[in-house]
C-alpha positions, -999 to 999 in steps of 0.1 A, spaced: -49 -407 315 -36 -399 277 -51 -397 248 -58 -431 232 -73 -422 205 -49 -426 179 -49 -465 189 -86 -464 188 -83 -450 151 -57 -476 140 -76 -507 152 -104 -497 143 -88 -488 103 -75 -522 107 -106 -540 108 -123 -517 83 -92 -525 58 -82 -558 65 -46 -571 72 -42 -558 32 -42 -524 39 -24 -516 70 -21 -476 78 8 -463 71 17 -453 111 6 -491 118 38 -506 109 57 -482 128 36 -482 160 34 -523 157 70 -518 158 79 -496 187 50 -524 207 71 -549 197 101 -529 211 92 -504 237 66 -524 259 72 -551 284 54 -589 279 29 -581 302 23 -540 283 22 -563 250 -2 -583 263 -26 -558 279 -19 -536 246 -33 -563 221 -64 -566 246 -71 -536 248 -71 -520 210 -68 -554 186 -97 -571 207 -109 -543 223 -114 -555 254 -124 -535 284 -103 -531 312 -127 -553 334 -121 -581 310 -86 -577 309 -78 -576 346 -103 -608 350 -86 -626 321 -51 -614 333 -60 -628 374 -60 -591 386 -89 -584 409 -91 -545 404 -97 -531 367 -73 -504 380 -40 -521 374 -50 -524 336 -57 -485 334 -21 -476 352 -11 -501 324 -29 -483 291 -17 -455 311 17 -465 307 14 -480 274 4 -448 257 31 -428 270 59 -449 261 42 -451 228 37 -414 225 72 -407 234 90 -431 208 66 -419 182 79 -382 192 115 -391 193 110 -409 157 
């Protein structure tokens, strides 16, 4: 799976700083979210690194009976992240 742990650093800067202080990458990746990833990628994505849910409680809040489908989704997530921020 990729590296998620540039997300892990921004959400966790986030609640650190507070909503005042917002890294400077923040903005950008909140942006390409916004406009890269699907409903369902958005959804899983706020989850998983603004509430930092695990992929358990995602699937079960989500209906999915296997955690699975939430990791193909991260999965997903990061690399379509990763690749806009690379093309930016």
């Amino acid at each position: 799976m990729g590296d998620a742990s540039a997300l892990d650093y921004l959400a966790q800067q986030q609640q650190s700083q507070g909503p005042s202080d917002p890294h400077p990458l923040q903005e950008l990746v909140e942006e390409l979210v916004q406009s890269e990833l699907t409903e369902k990628e958005r959804t899983v994505f706020y989850m998983r690194f603004g509430e930092r849910a695990s992929h358990r409680e995602i699937a079960r809040r989500m209906g999915y009976r296997s955690h699975r489908v939430i990791q193909v989704l991260e999965e997903r997530i990061i690399n379509k992240i990763s690749e806009a921020l690379n093309a930016s």
